[in-house]
Short mmCIF file of the C-alpha atoms (twelve columns), coordinates in Angstrom:
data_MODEL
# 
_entry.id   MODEL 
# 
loop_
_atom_site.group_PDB 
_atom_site.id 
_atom_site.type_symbol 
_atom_site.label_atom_id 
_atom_site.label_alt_id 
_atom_site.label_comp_id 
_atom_site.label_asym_id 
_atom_site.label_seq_id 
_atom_site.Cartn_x 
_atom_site.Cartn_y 
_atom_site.Cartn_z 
_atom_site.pdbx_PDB_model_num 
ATOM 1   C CA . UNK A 1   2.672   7.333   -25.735 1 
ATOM 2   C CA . UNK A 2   3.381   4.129   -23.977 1 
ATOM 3   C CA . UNK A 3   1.228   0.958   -24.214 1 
ATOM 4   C CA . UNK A 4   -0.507  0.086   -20.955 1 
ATOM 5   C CA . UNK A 5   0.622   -3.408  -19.688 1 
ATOM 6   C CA . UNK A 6   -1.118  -6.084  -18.823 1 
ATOM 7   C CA . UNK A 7   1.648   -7.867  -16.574 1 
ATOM 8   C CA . UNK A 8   -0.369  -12.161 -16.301 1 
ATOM 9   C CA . UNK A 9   0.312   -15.470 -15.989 1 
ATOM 10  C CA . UNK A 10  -1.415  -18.786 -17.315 1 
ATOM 11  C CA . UNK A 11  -3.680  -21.022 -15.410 1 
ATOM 12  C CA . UNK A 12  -4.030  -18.196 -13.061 1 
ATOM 13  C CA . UNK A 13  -6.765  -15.687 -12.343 1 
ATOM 14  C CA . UNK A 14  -4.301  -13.977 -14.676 1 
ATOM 15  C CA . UNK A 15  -6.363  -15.577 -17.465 1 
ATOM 16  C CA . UNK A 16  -9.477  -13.662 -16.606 1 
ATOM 17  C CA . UNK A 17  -8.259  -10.195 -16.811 1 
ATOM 18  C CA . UNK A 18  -6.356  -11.329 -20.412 1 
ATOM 19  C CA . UNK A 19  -10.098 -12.276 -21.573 1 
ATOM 20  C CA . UNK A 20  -11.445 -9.083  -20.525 1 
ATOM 21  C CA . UNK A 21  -8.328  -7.259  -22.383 1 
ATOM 22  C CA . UNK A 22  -9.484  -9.462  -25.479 1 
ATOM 23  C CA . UNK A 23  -12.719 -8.555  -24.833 1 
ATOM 24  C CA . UNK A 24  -11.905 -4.751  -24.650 1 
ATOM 25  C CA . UNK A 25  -10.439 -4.309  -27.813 1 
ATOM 26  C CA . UNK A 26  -7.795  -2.476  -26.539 1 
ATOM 27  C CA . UNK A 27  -4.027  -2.617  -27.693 1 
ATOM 28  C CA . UNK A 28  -2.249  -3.621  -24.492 1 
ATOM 29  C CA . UNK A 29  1.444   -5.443  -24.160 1 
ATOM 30  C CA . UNK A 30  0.390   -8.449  -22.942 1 
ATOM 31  C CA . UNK A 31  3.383   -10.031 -20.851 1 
ATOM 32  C CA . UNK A 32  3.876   -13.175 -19.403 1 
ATOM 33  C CA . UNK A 33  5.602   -14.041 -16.177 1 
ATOM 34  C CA . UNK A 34  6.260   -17.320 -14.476 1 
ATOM 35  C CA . UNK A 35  4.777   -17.798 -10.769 1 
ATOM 36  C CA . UNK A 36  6.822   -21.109 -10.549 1 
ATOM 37  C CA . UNK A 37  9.828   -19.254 -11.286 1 
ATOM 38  C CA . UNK A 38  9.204   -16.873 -8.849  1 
ATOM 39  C CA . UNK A 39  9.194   -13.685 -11.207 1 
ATOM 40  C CA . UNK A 40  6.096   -12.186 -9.353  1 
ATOM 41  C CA . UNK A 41  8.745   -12.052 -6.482  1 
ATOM 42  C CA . UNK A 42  11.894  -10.007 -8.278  1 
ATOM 43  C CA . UNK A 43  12.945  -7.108  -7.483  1 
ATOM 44  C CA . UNK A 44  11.663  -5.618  -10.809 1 
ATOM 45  C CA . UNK A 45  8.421   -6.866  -10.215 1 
ATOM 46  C CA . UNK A 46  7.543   -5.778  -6.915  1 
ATOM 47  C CA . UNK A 47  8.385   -2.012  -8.463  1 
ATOM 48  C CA . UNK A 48  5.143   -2.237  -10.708 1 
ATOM 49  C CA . UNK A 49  3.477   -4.011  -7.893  1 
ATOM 50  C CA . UNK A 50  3.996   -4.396  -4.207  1 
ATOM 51  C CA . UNK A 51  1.878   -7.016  -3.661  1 
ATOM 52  C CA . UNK A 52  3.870   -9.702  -5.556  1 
ATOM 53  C CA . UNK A 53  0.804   -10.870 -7.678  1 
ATOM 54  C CA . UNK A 54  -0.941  -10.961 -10.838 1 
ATOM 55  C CA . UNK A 55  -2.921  -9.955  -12.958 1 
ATOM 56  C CA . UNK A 56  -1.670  -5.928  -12.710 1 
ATOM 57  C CA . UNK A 57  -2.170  -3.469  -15.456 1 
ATOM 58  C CA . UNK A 58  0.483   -1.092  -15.474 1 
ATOM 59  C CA . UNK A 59  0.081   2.287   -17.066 1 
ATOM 60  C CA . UNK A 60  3.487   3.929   -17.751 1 
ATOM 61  C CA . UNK A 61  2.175   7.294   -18.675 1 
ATOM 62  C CA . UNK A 62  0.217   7.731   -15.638 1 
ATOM 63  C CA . UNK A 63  2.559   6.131   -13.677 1 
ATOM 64  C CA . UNK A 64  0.169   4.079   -11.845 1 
ATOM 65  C CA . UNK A 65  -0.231  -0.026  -11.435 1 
ATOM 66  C CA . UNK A 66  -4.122  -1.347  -10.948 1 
ATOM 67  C CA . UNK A 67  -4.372  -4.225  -9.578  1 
ATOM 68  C CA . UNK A 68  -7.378  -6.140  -8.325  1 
ATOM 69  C CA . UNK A 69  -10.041 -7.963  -10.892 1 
ATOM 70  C CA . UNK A 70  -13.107 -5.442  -9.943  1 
ATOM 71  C CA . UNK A 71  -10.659 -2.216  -10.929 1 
ATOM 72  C CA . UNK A 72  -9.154  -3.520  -13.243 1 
ATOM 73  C CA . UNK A 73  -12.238 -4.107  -15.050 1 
ATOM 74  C CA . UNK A 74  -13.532 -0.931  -14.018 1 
ATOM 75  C CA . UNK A 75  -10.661 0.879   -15.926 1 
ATOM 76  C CA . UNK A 76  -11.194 -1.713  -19.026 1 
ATOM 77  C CA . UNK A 77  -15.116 -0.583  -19.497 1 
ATOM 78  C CA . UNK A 78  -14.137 2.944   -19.016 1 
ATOM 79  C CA . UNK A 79  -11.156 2.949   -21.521 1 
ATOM 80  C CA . UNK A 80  -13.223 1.512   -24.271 1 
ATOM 81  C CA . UNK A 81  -17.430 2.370   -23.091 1 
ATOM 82  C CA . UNK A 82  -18.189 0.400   -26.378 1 
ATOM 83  C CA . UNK A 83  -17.173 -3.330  -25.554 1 
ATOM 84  C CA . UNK A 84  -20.101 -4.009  -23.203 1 
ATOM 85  C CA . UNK A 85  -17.540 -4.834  -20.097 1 
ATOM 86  C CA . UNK A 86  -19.698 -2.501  -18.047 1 
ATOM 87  C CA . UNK A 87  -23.037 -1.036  -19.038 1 
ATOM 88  C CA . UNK A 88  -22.639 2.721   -19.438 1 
ATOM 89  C CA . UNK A 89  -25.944 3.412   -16.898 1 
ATOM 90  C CA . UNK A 90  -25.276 3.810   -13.565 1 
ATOM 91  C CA . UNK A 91  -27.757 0.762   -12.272 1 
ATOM 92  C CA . UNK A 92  -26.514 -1.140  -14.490 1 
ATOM 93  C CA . UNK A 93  -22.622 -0.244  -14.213 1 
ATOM 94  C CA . UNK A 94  -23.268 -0.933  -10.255 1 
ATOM 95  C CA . UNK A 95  -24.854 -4.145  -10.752 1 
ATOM 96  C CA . UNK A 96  -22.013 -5.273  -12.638 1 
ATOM 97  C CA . UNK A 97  -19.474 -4.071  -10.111 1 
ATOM 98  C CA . UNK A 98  -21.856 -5.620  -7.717  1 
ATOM 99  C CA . UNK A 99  -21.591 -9.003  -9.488  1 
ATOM 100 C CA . UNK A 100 -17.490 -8.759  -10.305 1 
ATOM 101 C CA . UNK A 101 -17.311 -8.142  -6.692  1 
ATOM 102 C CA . UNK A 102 -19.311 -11.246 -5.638  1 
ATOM 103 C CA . UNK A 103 -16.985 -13.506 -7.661  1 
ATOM 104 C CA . UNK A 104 -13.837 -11.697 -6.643  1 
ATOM 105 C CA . UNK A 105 -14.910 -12.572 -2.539  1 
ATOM 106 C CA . UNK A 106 -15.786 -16.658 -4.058  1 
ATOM 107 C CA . UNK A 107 -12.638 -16.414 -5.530  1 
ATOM 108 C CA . UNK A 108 -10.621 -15.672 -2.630  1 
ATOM 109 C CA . UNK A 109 -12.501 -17.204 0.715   1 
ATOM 110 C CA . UNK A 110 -13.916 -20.302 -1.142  1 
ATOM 111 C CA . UNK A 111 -11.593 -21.574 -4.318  1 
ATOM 112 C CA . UNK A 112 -8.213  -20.187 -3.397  1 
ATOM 113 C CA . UNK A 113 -8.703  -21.994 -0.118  1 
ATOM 114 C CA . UNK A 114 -9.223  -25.376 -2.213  1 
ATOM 115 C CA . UNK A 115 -5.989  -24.403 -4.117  1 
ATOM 116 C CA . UNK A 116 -4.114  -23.502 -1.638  1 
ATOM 117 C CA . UNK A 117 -5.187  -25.750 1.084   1 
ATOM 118 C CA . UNK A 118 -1.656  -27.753 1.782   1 
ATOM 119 C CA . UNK A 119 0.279   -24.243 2.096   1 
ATOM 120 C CA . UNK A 120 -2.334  -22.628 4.350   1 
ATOM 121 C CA . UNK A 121 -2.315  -26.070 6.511   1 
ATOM 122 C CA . UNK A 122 1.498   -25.807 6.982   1 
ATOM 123 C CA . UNK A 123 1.886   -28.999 4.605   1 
ATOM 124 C CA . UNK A 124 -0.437  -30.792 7.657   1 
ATOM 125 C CA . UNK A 125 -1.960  -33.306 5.027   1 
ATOM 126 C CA . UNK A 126 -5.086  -34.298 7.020   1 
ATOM 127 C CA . UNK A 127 -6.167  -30.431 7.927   1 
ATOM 128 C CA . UNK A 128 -5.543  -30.055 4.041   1 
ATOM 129 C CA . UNK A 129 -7.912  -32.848 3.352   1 
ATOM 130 C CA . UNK A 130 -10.632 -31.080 5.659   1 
ATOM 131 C CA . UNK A 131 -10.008 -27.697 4.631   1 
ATOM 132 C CA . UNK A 132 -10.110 -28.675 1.316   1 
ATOM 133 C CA . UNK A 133 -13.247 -30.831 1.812   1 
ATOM 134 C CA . UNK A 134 -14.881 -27.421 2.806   1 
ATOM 135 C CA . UNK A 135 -13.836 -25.211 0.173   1 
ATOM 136 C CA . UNK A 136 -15.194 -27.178 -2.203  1 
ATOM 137 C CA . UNK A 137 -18.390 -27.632 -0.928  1 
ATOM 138 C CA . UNK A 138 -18.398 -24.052 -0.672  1 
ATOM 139 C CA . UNK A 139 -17.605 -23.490 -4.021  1 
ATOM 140 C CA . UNK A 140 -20.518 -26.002 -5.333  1 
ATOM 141 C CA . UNK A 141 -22.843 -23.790 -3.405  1 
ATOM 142 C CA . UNK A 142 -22.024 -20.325 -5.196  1 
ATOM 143 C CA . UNK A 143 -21.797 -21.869 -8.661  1 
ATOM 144 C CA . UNK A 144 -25.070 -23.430 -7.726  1 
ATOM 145 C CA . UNK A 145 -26.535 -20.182 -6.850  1 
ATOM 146 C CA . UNK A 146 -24.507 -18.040 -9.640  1 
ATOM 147 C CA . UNK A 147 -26.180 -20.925 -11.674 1 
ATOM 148 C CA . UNK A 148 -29.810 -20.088 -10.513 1 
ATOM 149 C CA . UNK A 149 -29.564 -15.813 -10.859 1 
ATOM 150 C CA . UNK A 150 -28.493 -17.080 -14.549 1 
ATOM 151 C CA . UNK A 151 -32.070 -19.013 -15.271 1 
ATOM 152 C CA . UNK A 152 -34.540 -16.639 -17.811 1 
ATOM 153 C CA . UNK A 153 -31.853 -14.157 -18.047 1 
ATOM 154 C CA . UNK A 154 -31.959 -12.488 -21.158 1 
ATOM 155 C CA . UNK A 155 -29.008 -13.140 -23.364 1 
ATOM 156 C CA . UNK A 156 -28.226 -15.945 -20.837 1 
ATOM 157 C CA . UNK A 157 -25.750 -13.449 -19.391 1 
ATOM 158 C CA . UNK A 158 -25.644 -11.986 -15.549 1 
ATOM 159 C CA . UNK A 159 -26.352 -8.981  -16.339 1 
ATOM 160 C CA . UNK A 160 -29.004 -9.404  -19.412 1 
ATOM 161 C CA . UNK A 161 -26.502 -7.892  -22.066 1 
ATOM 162 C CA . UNK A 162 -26.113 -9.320  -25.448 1 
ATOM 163 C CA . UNK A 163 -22.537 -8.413  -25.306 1 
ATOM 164 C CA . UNK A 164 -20.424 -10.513 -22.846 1 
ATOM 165 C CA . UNK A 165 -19.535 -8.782  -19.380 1 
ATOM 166 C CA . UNK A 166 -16.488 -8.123  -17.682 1 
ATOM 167 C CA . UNK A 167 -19.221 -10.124 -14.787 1 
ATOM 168 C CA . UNK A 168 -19.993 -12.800 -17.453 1 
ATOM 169 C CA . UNK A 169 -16.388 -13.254 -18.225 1 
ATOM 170 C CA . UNK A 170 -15.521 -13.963 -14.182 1 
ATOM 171 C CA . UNK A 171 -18.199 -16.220 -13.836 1 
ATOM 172 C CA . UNK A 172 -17.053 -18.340 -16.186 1 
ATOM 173 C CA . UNK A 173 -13.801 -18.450 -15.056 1 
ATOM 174 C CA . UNK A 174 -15.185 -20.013 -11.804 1 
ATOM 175 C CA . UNK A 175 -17.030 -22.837 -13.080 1 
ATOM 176 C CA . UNK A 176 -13.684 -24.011 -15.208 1 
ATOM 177 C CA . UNK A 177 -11.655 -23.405 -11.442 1 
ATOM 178 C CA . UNK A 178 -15.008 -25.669 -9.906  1 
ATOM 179 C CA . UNK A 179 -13.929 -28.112 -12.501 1 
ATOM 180 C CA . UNK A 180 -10.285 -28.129 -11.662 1 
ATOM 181 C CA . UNK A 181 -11.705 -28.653 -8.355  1 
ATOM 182 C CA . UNK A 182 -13.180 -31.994 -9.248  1 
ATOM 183 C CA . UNK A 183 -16.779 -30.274 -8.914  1 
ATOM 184 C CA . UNK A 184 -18.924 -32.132 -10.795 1 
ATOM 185 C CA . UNK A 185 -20.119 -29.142 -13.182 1 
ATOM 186 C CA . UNK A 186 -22.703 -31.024 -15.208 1 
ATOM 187 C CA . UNK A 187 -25.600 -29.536 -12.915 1 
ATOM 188 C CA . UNK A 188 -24.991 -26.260 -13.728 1 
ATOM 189 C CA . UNK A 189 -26.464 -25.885 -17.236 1 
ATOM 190 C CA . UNK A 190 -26.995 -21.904 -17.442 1 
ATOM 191 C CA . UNK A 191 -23.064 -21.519 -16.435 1 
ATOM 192 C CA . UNK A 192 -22.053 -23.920 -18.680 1 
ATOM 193 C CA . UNK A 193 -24.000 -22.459 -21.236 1 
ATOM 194 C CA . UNK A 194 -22.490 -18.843 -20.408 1 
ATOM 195 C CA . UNK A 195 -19.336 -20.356 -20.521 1 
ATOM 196 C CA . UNK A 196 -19.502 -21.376 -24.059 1 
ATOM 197 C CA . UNK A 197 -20.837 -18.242 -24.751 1 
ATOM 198 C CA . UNK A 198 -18.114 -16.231 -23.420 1 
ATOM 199 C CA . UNK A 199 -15.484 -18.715 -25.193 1 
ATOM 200 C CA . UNK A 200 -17.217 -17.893 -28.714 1 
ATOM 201 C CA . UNK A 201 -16.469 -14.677 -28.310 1 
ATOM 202 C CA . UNK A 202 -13.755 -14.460 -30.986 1 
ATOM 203 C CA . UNK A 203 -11.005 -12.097 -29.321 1 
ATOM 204 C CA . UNK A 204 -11.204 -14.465 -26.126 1 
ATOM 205 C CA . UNK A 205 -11.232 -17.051 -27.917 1 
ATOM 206 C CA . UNK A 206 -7.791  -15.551 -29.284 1 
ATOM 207 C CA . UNK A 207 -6.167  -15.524 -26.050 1 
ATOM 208 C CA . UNK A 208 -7.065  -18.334 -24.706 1 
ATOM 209 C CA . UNK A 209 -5.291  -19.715 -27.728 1 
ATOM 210 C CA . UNK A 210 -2.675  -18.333 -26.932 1 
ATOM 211 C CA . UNK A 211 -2.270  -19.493 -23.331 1 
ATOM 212 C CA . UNK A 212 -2.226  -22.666 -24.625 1 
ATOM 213 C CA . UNK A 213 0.554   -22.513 -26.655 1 
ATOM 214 C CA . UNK A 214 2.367   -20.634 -23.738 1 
ATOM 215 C CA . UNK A 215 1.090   -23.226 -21.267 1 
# 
């Protein structure tokens, strides 16, 4: 039997399917590819995936490459039902899919945009500036209301579970891209404070120890 792989890079959105590996428990080989370098773009890689991106979990026994954070953590929290990623009832299990969702759509039409704004502008350094402007407003408006469906939560997690969420874990993640941002993050107390939660976690905190040291 062949280990599933978990095919990432750092400082990427990468990072948030390697904490909900961690987070899983389960024994995947976790490799490391270079976007600078252009790996996503070989030959080799475009077998596993097509698209050219990361995070992917490749499964060589099945033959199959998932891609996408949502399925990806769908197949996580139903390869190990035990690690809390997903409750196991079916409200619950679509409320977090409802939530992973949510931050997969910020993720694309509000931070990549900030990210990404000089590229997507044709290197036009003023409609950068403006698009950029934008994005980031945007993005201060869903941590600010990902911030208030936190307050009284029980557990101070998104979905009420004691154990951190595949949901939890993407939230998270957006705050620290709001901060890369520049977004002033202080004002968000409940994410902040789910953001050191998820970062306690010990196996997380395990890999993103290890990102470091990869850099």
């Amino acid at each position: 039997m062949t280990k599933p792989i978990l095919w990432t890079s750092t400082r990427t959105s990468g990072t948030i399917v390697h904490q909900m590996v961690a987070a899983s428990g389960l024994d995947l080989d976790i490799r490391f590819i270079s976007l600078r370098k252009g790996d996503h773009k070989t030959p080799d890689f475009l077998a596993i995936n097509p698209k050219g991106e990361v995070a992917a979990i490749q499964i060589p026994d099945a033959g199959v490459t998932i891609t996408e954070i949502p399925a990806m953590a769908l197949w996580l929290a139903e390869a190990a039902p035990d690690s809390g990623l997903l409750p196991r009832d079916a409200i619950g299990r679509a409320k977090g899919m409802e939530w992973l969702c949510w931050c997969h759509f910020r993720m694309a039409n509000t931070f990549s945009l900030a990210f990404q704004a000089k590229r997507l502008t044709g290197g036009d350094e003023a409609a950068a500036a403006a698009l950029k402007a934008t994005a980031v407003t945007r993005a201060q408006d869903a941590l600010a209301f990902a911030d208030a469906q936190l307050a009284g939560r029980p557990h101070g997690t998104i979905l009420g579970t004691e154990k951190v969420s595949a949901a939890d874990i993407f939230l998270a993640a957006l705050l620290g891209f709001g901060g890369f941002l520049g977004v002033a993050t202080d004002g968000y107390a409940n994410l902040k404070a789910l953001g050191a939660k998820v970062a306690a976690v010990p196996a997380i905190a395990a890999a993103l120890a290890r990102e470091q040291e990869i850099g």
